[in-house]
C-alpha positions as CSV (number, residue, x, y, z in Angstrom):
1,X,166.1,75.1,40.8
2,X,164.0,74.6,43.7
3,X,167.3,74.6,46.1
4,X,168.1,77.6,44.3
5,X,164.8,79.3,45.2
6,X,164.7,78.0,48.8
7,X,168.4,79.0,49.4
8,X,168.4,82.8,47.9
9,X,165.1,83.2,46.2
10,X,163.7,86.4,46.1
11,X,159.9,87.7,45.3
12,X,159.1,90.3,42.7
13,X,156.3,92.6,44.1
14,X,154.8,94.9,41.3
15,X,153.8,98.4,42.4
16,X,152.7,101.1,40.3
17,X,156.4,102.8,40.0
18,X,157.8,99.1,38.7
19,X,158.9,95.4,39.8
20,X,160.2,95.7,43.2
21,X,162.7,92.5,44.5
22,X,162.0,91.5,48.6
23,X,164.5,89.2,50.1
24,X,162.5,87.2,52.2
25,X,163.4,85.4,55.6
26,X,164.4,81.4,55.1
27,X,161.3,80.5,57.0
28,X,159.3,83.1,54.5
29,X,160.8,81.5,51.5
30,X,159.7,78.1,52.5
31,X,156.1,79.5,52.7
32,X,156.2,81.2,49.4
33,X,157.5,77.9,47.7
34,X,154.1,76.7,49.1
35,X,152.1,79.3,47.9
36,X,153.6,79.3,44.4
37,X,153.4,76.0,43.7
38,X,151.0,75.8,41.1
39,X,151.0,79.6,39.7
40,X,154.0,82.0,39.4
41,X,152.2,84.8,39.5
42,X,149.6,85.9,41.8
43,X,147.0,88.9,42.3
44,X,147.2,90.5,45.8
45,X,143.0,90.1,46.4
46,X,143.1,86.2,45.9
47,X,145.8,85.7,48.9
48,X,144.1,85.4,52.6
49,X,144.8,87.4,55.2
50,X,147.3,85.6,56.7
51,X,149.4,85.6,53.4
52,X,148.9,89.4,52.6
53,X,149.8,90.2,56.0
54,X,153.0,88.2,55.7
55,X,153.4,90.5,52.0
56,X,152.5,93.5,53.9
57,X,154.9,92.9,56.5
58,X,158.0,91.7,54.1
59,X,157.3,94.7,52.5
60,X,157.4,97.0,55.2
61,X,160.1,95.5,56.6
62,X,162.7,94.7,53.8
63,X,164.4,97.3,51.5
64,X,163.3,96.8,47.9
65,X,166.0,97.0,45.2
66,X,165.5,97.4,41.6
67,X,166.6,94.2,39.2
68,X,168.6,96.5,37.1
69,X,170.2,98.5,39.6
70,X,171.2,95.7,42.6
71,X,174.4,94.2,42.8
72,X,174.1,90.4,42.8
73,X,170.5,90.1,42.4
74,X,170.9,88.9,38.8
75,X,171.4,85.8,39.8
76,X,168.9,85.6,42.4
77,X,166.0,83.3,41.5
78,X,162.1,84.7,41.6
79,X,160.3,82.3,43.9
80,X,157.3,84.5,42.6
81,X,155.5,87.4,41.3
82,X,152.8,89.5,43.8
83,X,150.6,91.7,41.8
84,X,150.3,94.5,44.1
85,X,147.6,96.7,43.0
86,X,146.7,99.6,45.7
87,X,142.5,100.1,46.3
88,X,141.1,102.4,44.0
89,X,139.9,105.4,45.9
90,X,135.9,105.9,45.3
91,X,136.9,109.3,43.7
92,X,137.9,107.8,41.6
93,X,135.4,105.3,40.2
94,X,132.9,106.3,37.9
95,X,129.3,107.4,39.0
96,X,126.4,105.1,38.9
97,X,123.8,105.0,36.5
98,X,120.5,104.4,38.1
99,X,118.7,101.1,38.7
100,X,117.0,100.6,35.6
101,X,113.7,98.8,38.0
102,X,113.5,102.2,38.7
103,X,112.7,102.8,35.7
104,X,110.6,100.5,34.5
105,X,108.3,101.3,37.3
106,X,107.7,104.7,36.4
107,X,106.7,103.4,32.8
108,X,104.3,100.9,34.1
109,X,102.5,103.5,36.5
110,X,102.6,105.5,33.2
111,X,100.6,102.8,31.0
112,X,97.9,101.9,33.5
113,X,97.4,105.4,33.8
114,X,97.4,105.6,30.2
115,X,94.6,103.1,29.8
């Protein structure tokens, strides 16, 4: 299984349109063994930089192929799954409440002046 991988392993990259399949470089695949070695599947934000720029770059470089729709790649063993999530645009995240010491200040300027 592990020649397998090394010989014609491929990695699963997920994007938000579906599983994608990169065919890495021999040299790449050795690396990724490395990488995978204690988890099969791993979130883009834990990698270091070196790693996701070796992602970035496969996937830049290489074309990605569906599972279902390449010829051959059936067969091809997954060295290892990338969960590739793109940033969340701050648009898009939901506003702030305020602090709530901000609060609590105005209700303790309210009691002393209260008493």
């Amino acid at each position: 299984m592990l020649i397998d991988k090394l010989a014609g392993g491929v990695v699963q990259v997920q994007t938000p349109i579906g599983p994608r399949y990169v065919m890495p470089s021999f040299r790449q695949r050795v690396y990724l063994l490395w990488m995978f070695r204690n988890f099969p599947i791993l979130p883009h934000a834990v990698l270091s930089r070196r790693q996701k720029r070796m992602i970035d770059q496969m996937c830049g470089e290489q074309r990605f192929a569906s599972m279902a729709y390449a010829d051959g790649m059936d067969e091809a063993p997954v060295i290892g799954t990338i969960e590739h999530r793109p940033p969340i645009a701050a648009d898009q995240l939901p506003r702030r409440r305020p602090v709530a010491s901000e609060g609590s200040r105005t209700l303790a300027a309210e009691a002393r002046q209260r008493s």
